[in-house]
Residue frames as a rotation matrix with the C-alpha (Angstrom) as fourth column:
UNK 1
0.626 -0.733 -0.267 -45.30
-0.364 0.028 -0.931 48.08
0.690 0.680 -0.249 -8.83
UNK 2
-0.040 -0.858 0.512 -43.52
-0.832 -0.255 -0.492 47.63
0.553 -0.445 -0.704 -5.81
UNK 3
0.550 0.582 0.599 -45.78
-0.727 0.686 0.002 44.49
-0.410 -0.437 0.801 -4.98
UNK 4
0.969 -0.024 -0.247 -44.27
-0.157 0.711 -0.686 42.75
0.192 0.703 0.685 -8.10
UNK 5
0.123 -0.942 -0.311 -40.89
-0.545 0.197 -0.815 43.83
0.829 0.270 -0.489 -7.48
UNK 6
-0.132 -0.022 0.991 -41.07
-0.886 0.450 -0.108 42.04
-0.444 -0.893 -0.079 -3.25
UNK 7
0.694 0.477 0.539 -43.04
-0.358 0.879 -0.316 39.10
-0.625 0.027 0.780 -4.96
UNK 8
0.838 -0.382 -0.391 -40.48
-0.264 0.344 -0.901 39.01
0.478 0.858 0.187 -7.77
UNK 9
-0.254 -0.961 0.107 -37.29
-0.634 0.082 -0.769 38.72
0.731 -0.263 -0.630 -5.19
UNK 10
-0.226 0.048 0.973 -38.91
-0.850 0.478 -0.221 36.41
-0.475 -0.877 -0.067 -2.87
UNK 11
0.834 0.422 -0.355 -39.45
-0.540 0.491 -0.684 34.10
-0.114 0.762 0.637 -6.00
UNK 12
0.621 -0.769 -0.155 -36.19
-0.325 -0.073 -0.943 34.34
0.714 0.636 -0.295 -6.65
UNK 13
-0.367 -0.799 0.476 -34.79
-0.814 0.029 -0.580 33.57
0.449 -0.601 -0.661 -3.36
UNK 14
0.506 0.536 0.675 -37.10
-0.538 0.809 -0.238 30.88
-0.674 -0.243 0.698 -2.74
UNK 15
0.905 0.185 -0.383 -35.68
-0.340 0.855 -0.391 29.36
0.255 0.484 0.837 -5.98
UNK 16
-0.205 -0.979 0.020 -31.71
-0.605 0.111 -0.789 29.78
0.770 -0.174 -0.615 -5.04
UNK 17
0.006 -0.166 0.986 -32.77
-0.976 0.214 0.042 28.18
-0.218 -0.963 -0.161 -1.47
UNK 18
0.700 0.598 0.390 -34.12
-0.595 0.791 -0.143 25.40
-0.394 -0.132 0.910 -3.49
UNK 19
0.736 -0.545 -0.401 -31.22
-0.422 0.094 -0.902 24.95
0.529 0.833 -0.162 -5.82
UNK 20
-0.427 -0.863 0.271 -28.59
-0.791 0.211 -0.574 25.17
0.438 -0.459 -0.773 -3.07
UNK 21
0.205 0.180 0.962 -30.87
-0.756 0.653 0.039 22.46
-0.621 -0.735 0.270 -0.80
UNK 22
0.886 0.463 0.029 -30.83
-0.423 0.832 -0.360 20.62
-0.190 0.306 0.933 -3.67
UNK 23
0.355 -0.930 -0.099 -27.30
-0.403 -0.057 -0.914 20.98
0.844 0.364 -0.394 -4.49
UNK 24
-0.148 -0.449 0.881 -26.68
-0.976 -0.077 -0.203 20.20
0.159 -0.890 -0.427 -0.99
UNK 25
0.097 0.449 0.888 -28.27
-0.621 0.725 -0.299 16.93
-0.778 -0.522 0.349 -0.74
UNK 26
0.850 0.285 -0.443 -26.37
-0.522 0.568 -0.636 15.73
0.070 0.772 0.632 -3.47
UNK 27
-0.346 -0.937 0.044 -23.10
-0.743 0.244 -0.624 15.07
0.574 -0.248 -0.781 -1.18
UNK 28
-0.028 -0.207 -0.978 -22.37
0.041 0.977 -0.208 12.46
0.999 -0.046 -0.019 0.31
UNK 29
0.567 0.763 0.311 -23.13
0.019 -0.390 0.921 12.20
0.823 -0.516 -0.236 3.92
UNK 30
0.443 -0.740 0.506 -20.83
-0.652 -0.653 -0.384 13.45
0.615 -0.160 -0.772 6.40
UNK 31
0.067 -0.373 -0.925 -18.63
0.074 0.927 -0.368 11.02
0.995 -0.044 0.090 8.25
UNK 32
-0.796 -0.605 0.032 -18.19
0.327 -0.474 -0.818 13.42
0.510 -0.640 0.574 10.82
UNK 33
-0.123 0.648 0.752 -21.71
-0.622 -0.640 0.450 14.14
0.773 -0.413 0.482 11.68
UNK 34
0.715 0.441 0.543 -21.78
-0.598 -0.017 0.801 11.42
0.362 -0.898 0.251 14.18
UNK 35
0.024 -0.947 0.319 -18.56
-0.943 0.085 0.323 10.24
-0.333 -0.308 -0.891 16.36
UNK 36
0.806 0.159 -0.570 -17.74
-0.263 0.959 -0.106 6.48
0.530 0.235 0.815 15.42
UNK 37
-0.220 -0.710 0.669 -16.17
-0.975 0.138 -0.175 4.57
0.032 -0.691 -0.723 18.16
UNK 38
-0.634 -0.141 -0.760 -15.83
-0.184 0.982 -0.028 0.78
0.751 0.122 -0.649 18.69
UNK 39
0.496 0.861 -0.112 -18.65
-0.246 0.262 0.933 -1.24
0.833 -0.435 0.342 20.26
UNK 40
0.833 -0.097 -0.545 -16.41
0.552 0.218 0.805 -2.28
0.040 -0.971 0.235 23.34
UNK 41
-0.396 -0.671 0.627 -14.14
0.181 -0.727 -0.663 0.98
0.900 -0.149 0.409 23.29
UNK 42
-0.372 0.363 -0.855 -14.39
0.879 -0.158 -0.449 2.74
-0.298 -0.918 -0.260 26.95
UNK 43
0.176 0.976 -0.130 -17.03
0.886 -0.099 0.453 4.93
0.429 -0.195 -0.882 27.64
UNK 44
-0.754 -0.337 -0.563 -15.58
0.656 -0.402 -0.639 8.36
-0.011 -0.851 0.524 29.04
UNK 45
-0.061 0.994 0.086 -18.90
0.811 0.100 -0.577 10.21
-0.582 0.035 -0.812 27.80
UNK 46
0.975 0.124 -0.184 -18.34
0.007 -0.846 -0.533 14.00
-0.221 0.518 -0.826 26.66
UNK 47
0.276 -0.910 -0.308 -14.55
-0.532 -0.412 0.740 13.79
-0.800 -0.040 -0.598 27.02
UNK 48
-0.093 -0.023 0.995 -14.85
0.313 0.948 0.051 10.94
-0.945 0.316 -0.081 24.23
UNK 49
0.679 0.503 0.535 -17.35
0.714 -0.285 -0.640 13.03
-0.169 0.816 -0.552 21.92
UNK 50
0.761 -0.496 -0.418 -14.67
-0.560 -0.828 -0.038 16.34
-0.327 0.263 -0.908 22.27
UNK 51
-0.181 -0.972 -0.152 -11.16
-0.965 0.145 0.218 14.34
-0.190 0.186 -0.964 22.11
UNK 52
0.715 0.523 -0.464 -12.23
-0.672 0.697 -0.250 10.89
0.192 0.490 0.850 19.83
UNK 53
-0.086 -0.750 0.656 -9.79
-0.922 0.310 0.233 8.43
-0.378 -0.584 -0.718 21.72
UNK 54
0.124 -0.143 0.982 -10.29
0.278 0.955 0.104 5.26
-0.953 0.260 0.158 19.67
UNK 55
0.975 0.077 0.210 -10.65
0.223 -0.251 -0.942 7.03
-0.020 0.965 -0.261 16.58
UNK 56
0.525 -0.846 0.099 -6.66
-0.845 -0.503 0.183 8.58
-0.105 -0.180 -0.978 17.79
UNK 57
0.113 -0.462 0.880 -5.93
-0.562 0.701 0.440 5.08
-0.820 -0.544 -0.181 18.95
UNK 58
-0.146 -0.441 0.886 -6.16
0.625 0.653 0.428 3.47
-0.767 0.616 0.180 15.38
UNK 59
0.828 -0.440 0.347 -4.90
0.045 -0.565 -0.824 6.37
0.559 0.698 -0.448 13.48
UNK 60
0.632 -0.765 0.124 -2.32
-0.772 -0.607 0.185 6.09
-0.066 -0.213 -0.975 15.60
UNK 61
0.506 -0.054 0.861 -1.97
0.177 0.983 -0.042 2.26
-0.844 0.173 0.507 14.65
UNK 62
0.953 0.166 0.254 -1.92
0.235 0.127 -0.964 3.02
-0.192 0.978 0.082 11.37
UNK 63
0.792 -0.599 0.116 1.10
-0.561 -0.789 -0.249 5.33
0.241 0.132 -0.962 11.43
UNK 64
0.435 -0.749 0.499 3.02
-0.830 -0.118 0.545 2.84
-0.350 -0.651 -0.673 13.15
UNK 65
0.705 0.323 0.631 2.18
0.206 0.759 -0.618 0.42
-0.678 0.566 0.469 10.91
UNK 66
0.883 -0.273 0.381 3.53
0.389 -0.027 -0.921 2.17
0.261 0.962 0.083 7.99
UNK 67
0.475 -0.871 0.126 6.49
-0.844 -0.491 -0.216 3.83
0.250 -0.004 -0.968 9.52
UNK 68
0.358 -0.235 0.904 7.37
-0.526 0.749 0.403 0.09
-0.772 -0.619 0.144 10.82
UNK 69
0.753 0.360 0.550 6.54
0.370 0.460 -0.807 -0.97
-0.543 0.812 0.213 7.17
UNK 70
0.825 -0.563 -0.060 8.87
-0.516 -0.704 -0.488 2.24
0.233 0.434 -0.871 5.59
UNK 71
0.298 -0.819 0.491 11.81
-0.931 -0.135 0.340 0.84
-0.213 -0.558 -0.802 7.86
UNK 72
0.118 -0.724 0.680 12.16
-0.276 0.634 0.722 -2.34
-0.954 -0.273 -0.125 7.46
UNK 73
0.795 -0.291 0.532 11.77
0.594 0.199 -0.780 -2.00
0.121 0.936 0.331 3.39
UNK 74
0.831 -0.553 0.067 14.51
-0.392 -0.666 -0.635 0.26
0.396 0.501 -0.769 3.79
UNK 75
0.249 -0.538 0.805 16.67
-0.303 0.746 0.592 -2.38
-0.920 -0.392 0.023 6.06
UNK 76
0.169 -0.326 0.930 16.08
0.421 0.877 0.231 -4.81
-0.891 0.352 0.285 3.24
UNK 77
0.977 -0.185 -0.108 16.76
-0.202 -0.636 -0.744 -1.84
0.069 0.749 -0.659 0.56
UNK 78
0.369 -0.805 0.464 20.15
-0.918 -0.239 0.316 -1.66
-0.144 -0.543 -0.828 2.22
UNK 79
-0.179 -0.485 0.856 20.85
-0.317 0.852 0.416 -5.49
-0.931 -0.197 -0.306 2.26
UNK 80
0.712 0.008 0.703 20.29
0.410 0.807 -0.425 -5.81
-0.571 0.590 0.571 -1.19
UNK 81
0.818 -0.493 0.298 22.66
-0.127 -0.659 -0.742 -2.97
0.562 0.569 -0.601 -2.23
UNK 82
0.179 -0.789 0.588 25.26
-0.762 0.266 0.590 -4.52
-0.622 -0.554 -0.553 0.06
UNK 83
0.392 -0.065 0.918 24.74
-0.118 0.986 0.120 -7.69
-0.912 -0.155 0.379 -0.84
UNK 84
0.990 -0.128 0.060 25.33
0.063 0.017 -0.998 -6.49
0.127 0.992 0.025 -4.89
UNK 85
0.709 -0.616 0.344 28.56
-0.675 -0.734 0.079 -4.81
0.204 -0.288 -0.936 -3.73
């Protein structure tokens, strides 16, 4: 009796492992599992892989982009509500 009940939970946890692997390997693969840096970015080796310095460098692009972008629609917000006036 106690054979069936071992054989009957290792059944059972064999199938959940299989469920969740599958379940797992229906996402999408992780962007993050390896660093992504530009083909002629410097080289600083580990200090690169811990603190992602091109990846910073054009997320910090971006930002300035759009706050540059924010400002100067709001310049020409401004000069056309003058200009009605």
């Amino acid at each position: 009796m106690i054979d069936f009940i071992i054989k009957a939970c290792n059944y059972l946890i064999a199938n959940i492992g299989f469920a969740l692997t599958w379940l797992l390997e229906l996402l999408p693969d992780s962007p993050f599992a390896t660093p992504s840096a530009p083909p002629d970015s410097i080289d600083l080796g580990w200090l690169t892989w811990v603190i992602p310095f091109p990846t910073m460098f054009t997320h910090l692009a971006v930002m300035v982009a759009a706050i540059g972008i924010y400002y100067t629609i709001r310049v020409a917000a401004r000069w056309i509500k003058i200009a009605r006036n």
